[in-house]
C-alpha positions in Angstrom: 234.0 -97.5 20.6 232.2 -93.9 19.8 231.3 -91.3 22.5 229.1 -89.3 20.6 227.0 -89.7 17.2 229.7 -86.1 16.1 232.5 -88.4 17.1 231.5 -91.2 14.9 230.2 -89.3 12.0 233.9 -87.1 12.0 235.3 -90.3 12.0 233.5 -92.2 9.0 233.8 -89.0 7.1 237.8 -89.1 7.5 237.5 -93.2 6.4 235.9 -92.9 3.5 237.8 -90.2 2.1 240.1 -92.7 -0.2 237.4 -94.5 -1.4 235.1 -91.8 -2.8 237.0 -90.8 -5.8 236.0 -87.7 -8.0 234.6 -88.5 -11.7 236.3 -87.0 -14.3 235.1 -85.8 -17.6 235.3 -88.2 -20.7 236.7 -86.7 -23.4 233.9 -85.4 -26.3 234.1 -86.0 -30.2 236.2 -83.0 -30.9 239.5 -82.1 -32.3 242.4 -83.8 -29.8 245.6 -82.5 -28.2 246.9 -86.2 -28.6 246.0 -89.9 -30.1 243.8 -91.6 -27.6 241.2 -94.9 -27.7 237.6 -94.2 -27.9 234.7 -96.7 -26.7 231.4 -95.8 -27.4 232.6 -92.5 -28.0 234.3 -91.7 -24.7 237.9 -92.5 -23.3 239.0 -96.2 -22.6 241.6 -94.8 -19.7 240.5 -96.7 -16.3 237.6 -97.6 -18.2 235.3 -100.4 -17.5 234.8 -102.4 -20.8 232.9 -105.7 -21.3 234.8 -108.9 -21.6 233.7 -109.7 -25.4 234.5 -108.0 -29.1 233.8 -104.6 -29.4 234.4 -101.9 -31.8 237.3 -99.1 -30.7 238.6 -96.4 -32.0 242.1 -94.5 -32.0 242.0 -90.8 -32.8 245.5 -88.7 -33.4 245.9 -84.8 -34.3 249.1 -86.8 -36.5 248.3 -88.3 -39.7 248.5 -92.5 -39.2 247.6 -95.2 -42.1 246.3 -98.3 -39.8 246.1 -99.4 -36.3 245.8 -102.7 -34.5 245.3 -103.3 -31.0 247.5 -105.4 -28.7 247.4 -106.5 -24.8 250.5 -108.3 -23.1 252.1 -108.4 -26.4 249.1 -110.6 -28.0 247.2 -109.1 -31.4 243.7 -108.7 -30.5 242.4 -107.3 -33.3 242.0 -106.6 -37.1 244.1 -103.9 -39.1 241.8 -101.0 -39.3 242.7 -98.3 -41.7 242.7 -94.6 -40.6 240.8 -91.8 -42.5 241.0 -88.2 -41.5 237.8 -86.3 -40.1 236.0 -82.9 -40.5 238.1 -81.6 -37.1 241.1 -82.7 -38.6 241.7 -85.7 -36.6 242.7 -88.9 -38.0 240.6 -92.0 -37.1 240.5 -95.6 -37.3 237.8 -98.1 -35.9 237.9 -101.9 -35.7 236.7 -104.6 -33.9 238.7 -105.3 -30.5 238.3 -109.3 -29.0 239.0 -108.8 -24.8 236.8 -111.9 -24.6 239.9 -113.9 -23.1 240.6 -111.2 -20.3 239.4 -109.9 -17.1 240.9 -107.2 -14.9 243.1 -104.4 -15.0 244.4 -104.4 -18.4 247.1 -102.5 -20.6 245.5 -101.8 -24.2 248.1 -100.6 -26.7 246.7 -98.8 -30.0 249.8 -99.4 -32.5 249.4 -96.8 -35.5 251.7 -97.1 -38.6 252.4 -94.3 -40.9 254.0 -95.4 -43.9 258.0 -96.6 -42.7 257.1 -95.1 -39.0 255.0 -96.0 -36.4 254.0 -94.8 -32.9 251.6 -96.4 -29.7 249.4 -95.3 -27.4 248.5 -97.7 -24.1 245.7 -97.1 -21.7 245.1 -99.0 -18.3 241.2 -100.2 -18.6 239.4 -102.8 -16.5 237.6 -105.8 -18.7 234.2 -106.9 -16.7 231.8 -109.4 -17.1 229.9 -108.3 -20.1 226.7 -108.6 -19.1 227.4 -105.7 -16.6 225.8 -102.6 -17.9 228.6 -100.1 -15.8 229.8 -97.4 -18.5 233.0 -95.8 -17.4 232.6 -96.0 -13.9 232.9 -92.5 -13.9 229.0 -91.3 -13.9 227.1 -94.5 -14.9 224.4 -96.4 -12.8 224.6 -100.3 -11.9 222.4 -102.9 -13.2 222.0 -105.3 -10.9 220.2 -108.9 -10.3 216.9 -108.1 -8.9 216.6 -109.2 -4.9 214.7 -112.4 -6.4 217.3 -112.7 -8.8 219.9 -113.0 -6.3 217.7 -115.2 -4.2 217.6 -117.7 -6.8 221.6 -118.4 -7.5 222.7 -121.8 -6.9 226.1 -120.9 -6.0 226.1 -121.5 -2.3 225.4 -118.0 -1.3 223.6 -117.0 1.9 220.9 -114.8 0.6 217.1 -114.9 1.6 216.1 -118.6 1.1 219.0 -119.1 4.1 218.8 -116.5 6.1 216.5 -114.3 8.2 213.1 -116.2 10.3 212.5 -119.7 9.8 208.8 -120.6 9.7 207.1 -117.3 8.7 206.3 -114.4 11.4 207.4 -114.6 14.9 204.0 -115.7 17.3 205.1 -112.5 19.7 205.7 -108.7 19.1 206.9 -106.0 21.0 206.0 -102.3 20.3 208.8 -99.7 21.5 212.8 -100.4 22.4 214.3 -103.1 23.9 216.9 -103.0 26.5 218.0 -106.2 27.9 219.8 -106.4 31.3 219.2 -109.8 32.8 222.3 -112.4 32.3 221.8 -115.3 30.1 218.1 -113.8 28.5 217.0 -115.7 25.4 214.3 -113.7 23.0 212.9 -116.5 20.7 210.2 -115.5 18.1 209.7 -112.4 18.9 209.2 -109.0 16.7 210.4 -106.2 18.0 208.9 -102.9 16.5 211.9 -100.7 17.8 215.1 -100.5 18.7 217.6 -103.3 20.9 220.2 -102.3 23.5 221.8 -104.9 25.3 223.2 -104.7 28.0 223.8 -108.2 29.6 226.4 -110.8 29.2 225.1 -114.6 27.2 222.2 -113.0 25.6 220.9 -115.3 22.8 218.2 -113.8 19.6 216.8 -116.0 17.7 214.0 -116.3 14.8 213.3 -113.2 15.6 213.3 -109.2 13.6 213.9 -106.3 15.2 212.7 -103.2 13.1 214.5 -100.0 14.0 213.4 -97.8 11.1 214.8 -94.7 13.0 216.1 -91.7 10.8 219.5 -90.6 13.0 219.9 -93.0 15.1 223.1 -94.4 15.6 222.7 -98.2 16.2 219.4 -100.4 15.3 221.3 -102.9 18.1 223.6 -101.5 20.5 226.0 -104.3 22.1 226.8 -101.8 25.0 229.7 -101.9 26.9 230.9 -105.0 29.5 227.6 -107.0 27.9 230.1 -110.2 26.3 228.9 -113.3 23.9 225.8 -111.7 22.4 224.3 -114.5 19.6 221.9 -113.6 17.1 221.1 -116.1 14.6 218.0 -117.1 12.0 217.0 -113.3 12.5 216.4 -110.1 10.5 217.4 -106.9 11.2 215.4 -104.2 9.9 217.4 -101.0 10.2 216.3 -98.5 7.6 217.4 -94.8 8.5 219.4 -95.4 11.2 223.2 -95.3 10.9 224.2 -98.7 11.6 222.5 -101.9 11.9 224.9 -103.4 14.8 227.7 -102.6 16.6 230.5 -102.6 18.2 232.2 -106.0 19.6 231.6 -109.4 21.5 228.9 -110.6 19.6 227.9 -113.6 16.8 225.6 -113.1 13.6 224.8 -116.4 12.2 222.0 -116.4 9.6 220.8 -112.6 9.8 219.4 -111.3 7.3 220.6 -107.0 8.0 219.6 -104.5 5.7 218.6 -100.8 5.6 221.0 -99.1 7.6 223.9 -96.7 6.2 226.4 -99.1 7.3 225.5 -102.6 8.2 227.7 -104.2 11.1 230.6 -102.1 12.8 233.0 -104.5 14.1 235.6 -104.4 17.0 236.7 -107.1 19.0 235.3 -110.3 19.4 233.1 -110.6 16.7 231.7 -113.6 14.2 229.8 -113.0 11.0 228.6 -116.5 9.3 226.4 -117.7 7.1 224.6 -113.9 7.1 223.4 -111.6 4.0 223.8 -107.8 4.3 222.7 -106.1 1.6 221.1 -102.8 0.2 222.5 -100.2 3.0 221.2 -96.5 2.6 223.0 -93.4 1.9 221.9 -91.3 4.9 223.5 -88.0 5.1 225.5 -87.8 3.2 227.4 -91.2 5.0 230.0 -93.4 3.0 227.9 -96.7 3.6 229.2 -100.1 3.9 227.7 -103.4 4.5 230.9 -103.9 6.7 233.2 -101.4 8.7 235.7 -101.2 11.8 237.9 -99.1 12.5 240.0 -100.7 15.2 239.3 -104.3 16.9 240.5 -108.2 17.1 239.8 -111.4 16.8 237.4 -111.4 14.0 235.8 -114.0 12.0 233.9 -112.8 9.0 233.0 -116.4 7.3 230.7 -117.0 4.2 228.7 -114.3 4.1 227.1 -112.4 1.3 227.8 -108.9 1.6 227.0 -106.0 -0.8 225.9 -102.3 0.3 224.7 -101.7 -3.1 221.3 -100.2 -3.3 219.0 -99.2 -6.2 221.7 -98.4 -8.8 224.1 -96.9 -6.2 227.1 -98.4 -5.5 227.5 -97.0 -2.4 231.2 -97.0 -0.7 232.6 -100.9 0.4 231.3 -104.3 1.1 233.8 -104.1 3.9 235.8 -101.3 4.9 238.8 -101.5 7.3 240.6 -98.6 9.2 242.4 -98.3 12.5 241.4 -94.4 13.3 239.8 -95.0 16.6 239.9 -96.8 19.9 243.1 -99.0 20.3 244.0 -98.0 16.7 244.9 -101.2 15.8 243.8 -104.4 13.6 244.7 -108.1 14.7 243.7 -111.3 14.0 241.3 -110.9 11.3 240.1 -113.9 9.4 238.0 -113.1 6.0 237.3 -116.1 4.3 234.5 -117.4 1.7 232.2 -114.8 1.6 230.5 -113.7 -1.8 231.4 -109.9 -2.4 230.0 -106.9 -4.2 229.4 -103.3 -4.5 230.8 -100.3 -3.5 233.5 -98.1 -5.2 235.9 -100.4 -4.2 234.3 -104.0 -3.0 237.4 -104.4 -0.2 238.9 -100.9 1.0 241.7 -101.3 3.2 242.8 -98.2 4.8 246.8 -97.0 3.9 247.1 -95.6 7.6 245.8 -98.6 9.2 247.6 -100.0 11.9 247.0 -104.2 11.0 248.5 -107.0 12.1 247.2 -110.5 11.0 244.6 -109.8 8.6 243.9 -112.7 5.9 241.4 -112.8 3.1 241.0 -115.6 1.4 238.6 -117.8 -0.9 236.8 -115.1 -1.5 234.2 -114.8 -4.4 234.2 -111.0 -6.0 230.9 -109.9 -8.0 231.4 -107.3 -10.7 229.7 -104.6 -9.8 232.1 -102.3 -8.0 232.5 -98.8 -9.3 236.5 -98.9 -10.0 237.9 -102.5 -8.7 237.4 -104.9 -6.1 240.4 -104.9 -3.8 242.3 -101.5 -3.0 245.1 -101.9 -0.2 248.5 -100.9 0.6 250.8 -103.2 0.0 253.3 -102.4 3.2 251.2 -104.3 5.8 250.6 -107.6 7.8 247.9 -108.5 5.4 247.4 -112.0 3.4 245.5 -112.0 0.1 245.0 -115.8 -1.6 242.3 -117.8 -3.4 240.0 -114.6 -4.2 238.3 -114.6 -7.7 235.6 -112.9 -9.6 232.8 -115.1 -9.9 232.2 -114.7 -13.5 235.5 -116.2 -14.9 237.4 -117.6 -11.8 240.6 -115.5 -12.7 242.6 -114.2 -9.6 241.3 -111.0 -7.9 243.4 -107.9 -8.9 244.2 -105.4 -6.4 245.1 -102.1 -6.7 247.5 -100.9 -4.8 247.7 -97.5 -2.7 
């Protein structure tokens, strides 16, 4: 798919371009220009707020008497009254219940002054409160532990299911590994470098491949003409280099693959089951994903846990999609019953991208994107249904571009 490790870097720069976006200041305790909501002290607009009762506040420049708080038209809170401050602003604080919501949300501060009254609404986004997020606009993520996530019962592939069955493989190799005999089949084996195949019906299995190689470009290399690679009940070990596998004809089933700056690049003819890529690296400067193509077909990516997050840092997607390269198109691309987190956005869809026949569906969202799970434009051959965040169940909310 790439020529050159400039090519592919240029590339991935230009594709996650829309799904870095720039912080922005909060707004400090200080005289205002206008009313606006305060929680824990900083503005509520595209805010991430915990789904429970929490206090807010409404400040105004204009003298108000009370305010309450209402969302789709329902009273959420208490009538707070309004006192004036030593900047001259007037301010009112009272408890606010979002325990019923989750999502993008309007919030609309409703302040009465004697016969007149006036509103202010802010878009926020309502989270799982036992996220610890902030705004999303300079805060860290807490996130379950490795063990943590190990130990959920909900049906996620995570290390007790994926990776080498039976401890340590009985074989090693020291150096790279290209393989150029038909039909070869690598059982139990670790291999202390890096994998290029380049034979058709090649089968991996309980095996781990450790490719800790700052700048190189793939831990495993499926190289041109080699078809119907397998890996399966394997780990993949590819810290520093810029992606763990790539590019098409090839199954995952049961790999554990973690380390690299993006985790598997996919193009055509690919499966991803039953597999857990997690904590990618940020490597110079990359926008990392546990998932990326950027043109291919006929693709299954089925029940998988995938989240590039890593040590408090987002990173960019769990999968990112983009048609920039190669035959510049999308088709037939089945994303179903994964479990999905991280990133700025958890699902980034690309508003240039040339798709036809992409569905995601059944798909289980964690909470721990920077700004929302699903961004996408809404103009293409692309089926959303059945995705919810795990932590209520409620319908997946995507923003459009």
């Amino acid at each position: 798919m790439f020529t050159t490790r400039r090519t592919w870097r240029c590339a991935l720069a230009v594709l996650g371009t829309a799904a870095v976006i720039a912080s922005t200041p909060t707004p400090a305790l200080a005289a205002s220009s206008s009313p606006w909501i305060a929680y824990n002290g900083t503005s509520v607009n595209n805010a991430r707020v915990p789904a429970s009762t929490i206090d807010m506040t409404t400040r105004s420049p204009k003298a108000f008497d009370t305010v309450t708080y209402v969302v789709s038209g329902k009273v959420v809170s208490a009538t707070a009254k309004a006192a004036q401050l030593a900047d001259g602003d007037w301010a009112a604080t009272t408890s606010v219940d979002l325990s019923g919501f989750a999502g993008r949300i309007s919030l609309t501060a409703r302040m009465v002054s004697g016969k007149s009254s006036s509103s202010v609404a802010k878009s926020l986004r309502v989270v799982d409160p036992s996220t610890n997020l902030g705004s999303g606009s300079g805060a860290t993520v807490d996130r379950p532990t490795r063990t943590a996530r190990a130990q959920y019962g909900d049906g996620r592939p995570n290390a007790f299911t994926t990776g080498l069955r039976g401890g340590a493989p009985a074989r090693s190799q020291t150096g790279d590994l290209t393989i150029t005999a038909d039909g070869t089949v690598v059982d139990g084996v670790l291999i202390n470098g890096c994998l290029v195949v380049k034979a058709s019906n090649v089968t991996i299995r309980n095996s781990k491949v450790v490719c800790n190689r700052k700048g190189r470009q793939l831990a495993i290399n499926v190289a041109d003409g080699a078809k119907n690679l397998v890996i399966e009940d394997s780990e993949i070990d590819a810290t520093g280099t810029d992606v763990g596998i790539g590019w098409g004809n090839y199954t995952l089933r049961r790999v554990n693959l973690h380390g690299s700056a993006d985790g598997a690049r996919w193009g055509t003819n690919v499966t991803i089951e039953d597999s857990w890529i997690h904590d990618m690296s940020r490597e110079d400067s990359l926008h990392s994903d546990a998932m990326q193509t950027t043109s291919g077909a006929n693709v299954v990516i089925r029940h998988n846990t995938l989240d590039p997050s890593n040590n408090g840092d987002p990173l960019n997607s769990a999968i990112m999609i983009g048609t920039e390269t190669g035959q510049q198109s999308l088709k037939n691309v089945l994303i179903e019953k994964n479990f999905l987190g991280g990133g700025s956005y958890t699902v980034n869809i690309r508003s240039d991208a040339n798709i036809s026949g992409l569905v995601v569906k059944g798909n289980t969202f964690d909470d721990n994107s920077r700004y929302g799970a699903i961004v996408a434009p809404t103009n293409k051959d692309i089926v959303f249904t059945g995705n919810v965040l795990g932590w209520t169940g409620a319908a997946v909310t995507i923003d459009p571009r």
